[in-house]
N, C-alpha and C positions, 0 to 999 in steps of 0.2 A: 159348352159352358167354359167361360175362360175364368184362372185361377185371381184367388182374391191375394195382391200383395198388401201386407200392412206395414206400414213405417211408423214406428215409434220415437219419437224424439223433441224435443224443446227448443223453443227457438236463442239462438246465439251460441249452440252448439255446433261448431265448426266440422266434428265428426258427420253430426248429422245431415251437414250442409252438404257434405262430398258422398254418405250413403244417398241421399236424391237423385245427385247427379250419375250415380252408378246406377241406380233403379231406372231413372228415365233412359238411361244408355242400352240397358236390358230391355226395359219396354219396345223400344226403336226396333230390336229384335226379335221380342215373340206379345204375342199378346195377351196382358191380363188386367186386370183392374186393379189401380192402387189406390190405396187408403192411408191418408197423412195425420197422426195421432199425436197431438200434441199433450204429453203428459201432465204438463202444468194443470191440468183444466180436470184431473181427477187426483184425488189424494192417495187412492191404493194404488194407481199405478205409478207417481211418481217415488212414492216410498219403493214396492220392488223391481222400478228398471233405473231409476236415477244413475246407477253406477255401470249400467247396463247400455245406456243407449249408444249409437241406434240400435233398435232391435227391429231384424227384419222376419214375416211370419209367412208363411205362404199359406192360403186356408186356415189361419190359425195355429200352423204349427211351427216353433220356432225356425227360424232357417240361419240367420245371424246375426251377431251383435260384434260392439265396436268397429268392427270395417265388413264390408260387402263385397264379395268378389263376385265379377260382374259374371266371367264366364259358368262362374259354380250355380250362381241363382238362374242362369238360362238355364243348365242342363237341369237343375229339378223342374224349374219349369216345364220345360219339354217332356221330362218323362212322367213328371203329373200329370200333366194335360196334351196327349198327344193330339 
């Protein structure tokens, strides 16, 4: 079973726009499913990540917000999900 990534973020947000292209550069590397969360679209979430985004989750647990670093989200990935 491969890991669930979640991406949080709004669209015209530039951060967010370069954690994708970090997620998909990870993706290319190991394999999980990702999940694209546009906060606009719920009110409790946009109230506590607005300040937060992107926020990235692996299974639901946070892993990071405002930038992504691509090698760190493989290695949890990998040692999540061997």
């Amino acid at each position: 079973m491969s890991a669930v990534v979640t991406l949080y973020g709004r669209p015209g947000c530039h951060l967010c726009e370069e954690a994708l292209v970090v997620v998909q550069r990870a993706r290319a590397r190991v394999a999980f499913e990702l999940v694209e969360v546009d906060i606009e679209g719920d009110d409790e979430l946009f109230r506590r990540m607005l300040e937060r985004i992107p926020v990235v989750t692996i299974d639901g647990r946070d892993h990071a917000e405002l930038f992504v670093d691509e090698q760190a989200l493989v290695s949890a990935l990998s040692s999540a999900h061997p």
